[in-house]
Structures are given as structure tokens and as C-alpha cells.
C-alpha atoms as an extended CHARMM CRD file, in Angstrom:
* protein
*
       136  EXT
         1         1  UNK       CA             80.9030000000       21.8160000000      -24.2880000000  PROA      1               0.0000000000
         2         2  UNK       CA             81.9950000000       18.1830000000      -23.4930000000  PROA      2               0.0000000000
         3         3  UNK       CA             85.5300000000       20.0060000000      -22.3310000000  PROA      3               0.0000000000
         4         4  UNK       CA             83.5850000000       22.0990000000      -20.0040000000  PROA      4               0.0000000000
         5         5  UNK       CA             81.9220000000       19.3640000000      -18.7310000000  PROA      5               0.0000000000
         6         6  UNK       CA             84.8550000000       17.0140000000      -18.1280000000  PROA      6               0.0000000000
         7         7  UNK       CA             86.4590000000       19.6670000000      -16.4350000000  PROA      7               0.0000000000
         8         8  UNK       CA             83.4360000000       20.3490000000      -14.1490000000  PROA      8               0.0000000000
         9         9  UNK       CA             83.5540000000       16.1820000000      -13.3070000000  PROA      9               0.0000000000
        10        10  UNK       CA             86.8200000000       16.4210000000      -12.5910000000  PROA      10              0.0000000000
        11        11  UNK       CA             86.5760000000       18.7460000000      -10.3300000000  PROA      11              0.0000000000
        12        12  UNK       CA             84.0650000000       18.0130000000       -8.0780000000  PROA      12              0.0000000000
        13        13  UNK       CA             85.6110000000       14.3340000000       -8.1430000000  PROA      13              0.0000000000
        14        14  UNK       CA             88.8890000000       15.6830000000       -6.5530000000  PROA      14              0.0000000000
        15        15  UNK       CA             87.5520000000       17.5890000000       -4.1980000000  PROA      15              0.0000000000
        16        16  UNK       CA             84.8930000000       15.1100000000       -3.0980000000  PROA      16              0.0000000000
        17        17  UNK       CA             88.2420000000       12.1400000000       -2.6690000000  PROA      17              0.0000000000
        18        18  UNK       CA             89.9370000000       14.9240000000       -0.4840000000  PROA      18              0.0000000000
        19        19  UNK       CA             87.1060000000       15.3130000000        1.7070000000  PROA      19              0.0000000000
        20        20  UNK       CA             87.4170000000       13.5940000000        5.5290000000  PROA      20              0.0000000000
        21        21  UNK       CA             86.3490000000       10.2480000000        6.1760000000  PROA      21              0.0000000000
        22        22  UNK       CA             85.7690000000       11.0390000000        9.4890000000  PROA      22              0.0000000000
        23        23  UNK       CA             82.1570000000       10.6370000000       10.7790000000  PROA      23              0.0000000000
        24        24  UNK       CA             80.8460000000       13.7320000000       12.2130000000  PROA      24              0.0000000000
        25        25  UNK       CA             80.1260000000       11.5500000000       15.6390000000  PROA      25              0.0000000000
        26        26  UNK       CA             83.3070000000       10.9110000000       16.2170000000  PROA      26              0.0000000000
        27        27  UNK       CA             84.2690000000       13.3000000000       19.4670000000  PROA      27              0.0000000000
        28        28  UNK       CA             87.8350000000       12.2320000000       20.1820000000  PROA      28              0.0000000000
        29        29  UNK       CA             90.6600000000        9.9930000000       19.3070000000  PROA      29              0.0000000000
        30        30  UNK       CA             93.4090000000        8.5560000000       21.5070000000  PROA      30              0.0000000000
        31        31  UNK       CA             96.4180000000        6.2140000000       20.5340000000  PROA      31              0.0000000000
        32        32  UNK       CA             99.1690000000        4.9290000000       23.1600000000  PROA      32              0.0000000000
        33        33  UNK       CA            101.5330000000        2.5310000000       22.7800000000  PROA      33              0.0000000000
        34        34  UNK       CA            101.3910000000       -0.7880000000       24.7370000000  PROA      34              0.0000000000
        35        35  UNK       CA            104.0690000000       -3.2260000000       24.9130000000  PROA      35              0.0000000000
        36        36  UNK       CA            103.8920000000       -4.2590000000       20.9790000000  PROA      36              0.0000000000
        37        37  UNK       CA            100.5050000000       -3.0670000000       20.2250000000  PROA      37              0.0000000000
        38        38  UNK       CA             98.4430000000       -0.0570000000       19.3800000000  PROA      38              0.0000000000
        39        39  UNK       CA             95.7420000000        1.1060000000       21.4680000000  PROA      39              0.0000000000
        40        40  UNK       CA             93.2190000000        3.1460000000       19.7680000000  PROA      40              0.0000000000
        41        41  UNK       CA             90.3980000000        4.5590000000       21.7880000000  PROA      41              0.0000000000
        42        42  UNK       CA             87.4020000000        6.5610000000       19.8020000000  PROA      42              0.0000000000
        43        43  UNK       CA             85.1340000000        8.7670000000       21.7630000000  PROA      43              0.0000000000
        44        44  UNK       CA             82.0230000000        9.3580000000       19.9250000000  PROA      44              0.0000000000
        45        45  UNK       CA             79.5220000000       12.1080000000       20.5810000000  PROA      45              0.0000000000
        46        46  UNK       CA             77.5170000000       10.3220000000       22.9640000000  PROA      46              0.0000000000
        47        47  UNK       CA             74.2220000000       12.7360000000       22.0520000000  PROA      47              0.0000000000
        48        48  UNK       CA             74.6810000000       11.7690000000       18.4390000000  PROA      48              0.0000000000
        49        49  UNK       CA             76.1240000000        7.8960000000       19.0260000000  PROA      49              0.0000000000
        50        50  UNK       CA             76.4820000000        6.9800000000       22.6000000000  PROA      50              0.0000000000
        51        51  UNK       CA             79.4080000000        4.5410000000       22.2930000000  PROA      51              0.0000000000
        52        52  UNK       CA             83.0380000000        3.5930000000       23.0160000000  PROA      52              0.0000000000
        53        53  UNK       CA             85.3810000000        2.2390000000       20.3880000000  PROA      53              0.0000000000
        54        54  UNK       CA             88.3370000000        0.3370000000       21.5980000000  PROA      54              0.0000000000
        55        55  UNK       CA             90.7450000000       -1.3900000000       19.1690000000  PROA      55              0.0000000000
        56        56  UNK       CA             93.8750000000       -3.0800000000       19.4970000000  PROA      56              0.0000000000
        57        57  UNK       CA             96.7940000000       -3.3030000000       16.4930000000  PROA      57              0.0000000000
        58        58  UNK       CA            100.0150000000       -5.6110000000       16.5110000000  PROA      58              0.0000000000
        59        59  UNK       CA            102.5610000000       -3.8330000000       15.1560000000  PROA      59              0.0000000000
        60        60  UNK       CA            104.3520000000       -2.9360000000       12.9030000000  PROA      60              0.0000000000
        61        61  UNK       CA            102.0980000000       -4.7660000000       10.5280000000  PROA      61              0.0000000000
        62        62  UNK       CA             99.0200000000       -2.5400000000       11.9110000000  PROA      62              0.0000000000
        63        63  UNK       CA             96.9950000000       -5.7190000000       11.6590000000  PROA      63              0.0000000000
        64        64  UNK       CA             93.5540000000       -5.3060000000       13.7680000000  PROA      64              0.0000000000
        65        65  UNK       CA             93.8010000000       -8.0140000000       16.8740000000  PROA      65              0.0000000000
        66        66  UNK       CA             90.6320000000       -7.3410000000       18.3750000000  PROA      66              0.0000000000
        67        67  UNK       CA             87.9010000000       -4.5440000000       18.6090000000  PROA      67              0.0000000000
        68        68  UNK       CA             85.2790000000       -3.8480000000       21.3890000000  PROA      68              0.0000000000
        69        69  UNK       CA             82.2610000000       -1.3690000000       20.9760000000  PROA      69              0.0000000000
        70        70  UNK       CA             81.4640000000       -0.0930000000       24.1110000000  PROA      70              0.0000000000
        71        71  UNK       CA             77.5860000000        0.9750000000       24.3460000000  PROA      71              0.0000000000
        72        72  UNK       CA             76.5000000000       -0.5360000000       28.0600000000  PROA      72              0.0000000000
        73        73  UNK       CA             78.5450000000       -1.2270000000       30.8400000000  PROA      73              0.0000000000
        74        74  UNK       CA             77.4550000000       -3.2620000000       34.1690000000  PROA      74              0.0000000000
        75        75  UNK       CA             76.9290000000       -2.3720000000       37.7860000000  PROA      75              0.0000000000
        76        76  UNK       CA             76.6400000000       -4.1710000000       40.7670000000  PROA      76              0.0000000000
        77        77  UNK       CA             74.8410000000       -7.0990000000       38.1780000000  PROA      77              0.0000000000
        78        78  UNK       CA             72.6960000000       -4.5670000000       36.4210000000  PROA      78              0.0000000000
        79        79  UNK       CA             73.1240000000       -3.6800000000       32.9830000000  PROA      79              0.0000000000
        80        80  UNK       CA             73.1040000000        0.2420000000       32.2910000000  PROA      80              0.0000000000
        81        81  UNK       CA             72.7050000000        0.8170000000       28.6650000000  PROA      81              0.0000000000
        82        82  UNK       CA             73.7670000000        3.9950000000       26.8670000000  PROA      82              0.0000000000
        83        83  UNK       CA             70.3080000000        3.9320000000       24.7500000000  PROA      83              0.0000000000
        84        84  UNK       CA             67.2480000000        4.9170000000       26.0140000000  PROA      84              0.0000000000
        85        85  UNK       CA             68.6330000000        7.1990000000       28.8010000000  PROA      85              0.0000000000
        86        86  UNK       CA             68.8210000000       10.7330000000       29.9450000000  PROA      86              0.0000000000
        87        87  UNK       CA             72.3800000000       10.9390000000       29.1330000000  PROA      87              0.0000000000
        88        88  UNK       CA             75.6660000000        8.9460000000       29.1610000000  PROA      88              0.0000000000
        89        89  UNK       CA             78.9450000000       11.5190000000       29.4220000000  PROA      89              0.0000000000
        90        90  UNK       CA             82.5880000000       10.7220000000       29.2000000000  PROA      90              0.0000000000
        91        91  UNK       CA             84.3100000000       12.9350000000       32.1100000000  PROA      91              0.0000000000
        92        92  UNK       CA             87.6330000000       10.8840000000       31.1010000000  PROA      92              0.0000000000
        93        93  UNK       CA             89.5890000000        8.1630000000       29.7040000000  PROA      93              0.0000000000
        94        94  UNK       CA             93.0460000000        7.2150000000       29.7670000000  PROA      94              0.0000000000
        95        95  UNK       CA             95.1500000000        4.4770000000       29.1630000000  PROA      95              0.0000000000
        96        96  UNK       CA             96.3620000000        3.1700000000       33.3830000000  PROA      96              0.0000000000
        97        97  UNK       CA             99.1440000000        1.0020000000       33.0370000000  PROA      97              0.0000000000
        98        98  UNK       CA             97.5250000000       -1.8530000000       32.1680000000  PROA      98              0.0000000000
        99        99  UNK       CA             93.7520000000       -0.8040000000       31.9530000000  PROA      99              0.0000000000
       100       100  UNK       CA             91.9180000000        1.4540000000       29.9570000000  PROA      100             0.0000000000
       101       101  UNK       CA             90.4120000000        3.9490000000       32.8200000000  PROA      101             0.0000000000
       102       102  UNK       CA             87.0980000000        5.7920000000       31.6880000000  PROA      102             0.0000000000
       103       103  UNK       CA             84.5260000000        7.4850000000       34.1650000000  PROA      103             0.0000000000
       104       104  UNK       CA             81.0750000000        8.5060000000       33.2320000000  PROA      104             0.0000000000
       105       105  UNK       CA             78.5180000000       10.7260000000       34.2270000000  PROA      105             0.0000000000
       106       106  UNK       CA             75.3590000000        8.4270000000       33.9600000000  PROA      106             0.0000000000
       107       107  UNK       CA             71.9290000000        9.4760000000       33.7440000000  PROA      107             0.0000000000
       108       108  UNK       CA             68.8890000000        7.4770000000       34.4630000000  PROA      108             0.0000000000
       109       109  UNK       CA             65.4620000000        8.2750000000       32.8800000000  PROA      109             0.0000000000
       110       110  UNK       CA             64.1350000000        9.0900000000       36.3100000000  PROA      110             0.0000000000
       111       111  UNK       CA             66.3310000000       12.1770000000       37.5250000000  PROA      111             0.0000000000
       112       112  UNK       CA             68.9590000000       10.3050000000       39.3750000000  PROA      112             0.0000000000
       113       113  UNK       CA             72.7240000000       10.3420000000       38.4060000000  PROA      113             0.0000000000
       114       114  UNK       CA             75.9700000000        8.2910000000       39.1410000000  PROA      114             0.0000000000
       115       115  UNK       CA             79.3590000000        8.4980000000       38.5580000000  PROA      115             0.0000000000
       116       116  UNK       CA             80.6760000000        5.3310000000       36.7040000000  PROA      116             0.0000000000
       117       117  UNK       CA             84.4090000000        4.4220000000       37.0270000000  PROA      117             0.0000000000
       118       118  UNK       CA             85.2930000000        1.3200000000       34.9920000000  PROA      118             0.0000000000
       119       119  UNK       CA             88.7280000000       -0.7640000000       33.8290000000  PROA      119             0.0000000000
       120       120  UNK       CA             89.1540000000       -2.3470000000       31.0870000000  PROA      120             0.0000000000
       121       121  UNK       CA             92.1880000000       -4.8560000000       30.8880000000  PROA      121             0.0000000000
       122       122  UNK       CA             94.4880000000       -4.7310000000       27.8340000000  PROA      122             0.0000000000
       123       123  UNK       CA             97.2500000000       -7.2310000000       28.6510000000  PROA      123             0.0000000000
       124       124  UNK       CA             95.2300000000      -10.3390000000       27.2220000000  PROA      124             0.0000000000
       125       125  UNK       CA             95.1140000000      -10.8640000000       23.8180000000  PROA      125             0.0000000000
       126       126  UNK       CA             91.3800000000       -9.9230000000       23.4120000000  PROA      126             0.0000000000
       127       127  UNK       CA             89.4410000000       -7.9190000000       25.2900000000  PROA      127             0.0000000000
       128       128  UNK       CA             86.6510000000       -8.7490000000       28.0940000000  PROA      128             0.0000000000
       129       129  UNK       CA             83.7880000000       -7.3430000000       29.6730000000  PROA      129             0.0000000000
       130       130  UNK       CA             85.0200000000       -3.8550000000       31.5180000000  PROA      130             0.0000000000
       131       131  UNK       CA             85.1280000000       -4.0110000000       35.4920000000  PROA      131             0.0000000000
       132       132  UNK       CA             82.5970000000       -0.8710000000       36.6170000000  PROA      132             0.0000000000
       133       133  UNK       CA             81.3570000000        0.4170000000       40.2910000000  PROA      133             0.0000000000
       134       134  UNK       CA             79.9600000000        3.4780000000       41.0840000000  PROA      134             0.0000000000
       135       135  UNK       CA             81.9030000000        5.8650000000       42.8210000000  PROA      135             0.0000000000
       136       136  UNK       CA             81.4460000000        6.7070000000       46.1620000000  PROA      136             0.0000000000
């Protein structure tokens, strides 16, 4: 009986260690090379967690140099929050040169929508606010 149950514990402890680590919101994952860093960008499901993960790695240590969670941006001195909303949408986002492009489809509680484009500079060592407009 107690080799029964060993084996039964063993078991489900392997095949709970092999399962992902992954969150479930997680939509997308994008890594590009710049100068001598890492650029990771992580696109969550923005029903389920409406944010943008940005983080920057020196290599080829892999040490973390600086993170930004993305979960407003600002427009024209208003700030547009992902919360509370009718919908935030990630139609792209791309590493520019030296800026990480992203557009969104932005949806205010009251029926209207805009198209956001925004930068976000990644040649200083840590990263700022990102530049948005709407587009015309």
C-alpha cells in the first residue's frame, strides 16, 4: 500500500513540475535584439489583463535592467486608462529602430473609439513615459 502510494505522489509531482508557467493571460511574446540588450515585449489578453509588459536584459548575463508595465497611456494631457473601459486592443507592436511602436484600438465607455499610436524610446538606459497621439 505505501508503494502504491509513493508511486501515485510521484507521479502527479512530475507531471505537475512539467506543467507551463505561463499565465493563461499572456497573449503574445516578442524578443529583438538591441544593440547589447534584450527587448522583451509581453502582450497580455487585454479582456482578461489589459496591460503591456516591456523589459529590458543586458546581455549575456540576462540580468533585468529595467521593466515597464504598460496599463494607461496619455493623450493630448489626458490620461486613458486600460481599466474601466469598453475595450483597449493591440492592432500592433513592433520594435522601430529605436522605439517600441504599438497602436491601439481604444474604447471609451461612451461609444466613441480612437486609434492610439504611441513610441516608446529604448536607447536610454531606463525607460520613460511612451509618446501617444491619436491618429488622424
Amino acid at each position: 500500500m505505501n508503494k502504491m502510494f509513493f508511486i501515485i505522489f510521484t507521479t502527479l509531482f512530475f507531471v505537475d513540475v512539467q506543467a507551463s508557467n505561463i499565465p493563461s493571460s499572456i497573449n503574445m511574446v516578442k524578443t529583438y535584439r538591441y544593440e547589447d540588450n534584450i527587448i522583451r515585449i509581453i502582450k497580455n489578453n487585454m479582456e482578461i489583463k489589459p496591460e503591456i509588459e516591456i523589459e529590458k536584459f543586458s546581455t549575456p548575463d540576462y540580468k533585468l535592467v529595467d521593466n515597464i508595465v504598460i496599463d494607461h497611456v496619455e493623450v493630448n494631457g489626458n490620461m486613458l486608462g486600460f481599466q474601466n473601459v469598453s475595450g483597449v486592443f493591440v492592432e500592433s507592436i513592433d520594435l522601430v529602430e529605436d522605439n517600441i511602436k504599438f497602436v491601439l484600438d481604444y474604447y471609451f465607455l461612451h461609444g466613441r473609439s480612437e486609434i492610439i499610436v504611441c513610441n516608446l524610446s529604448v536607447s536610454s538606459e531606463v525607460f520613460g513615459e511612451p509618446n501617444c497621439s491619436f491618429s488622424n
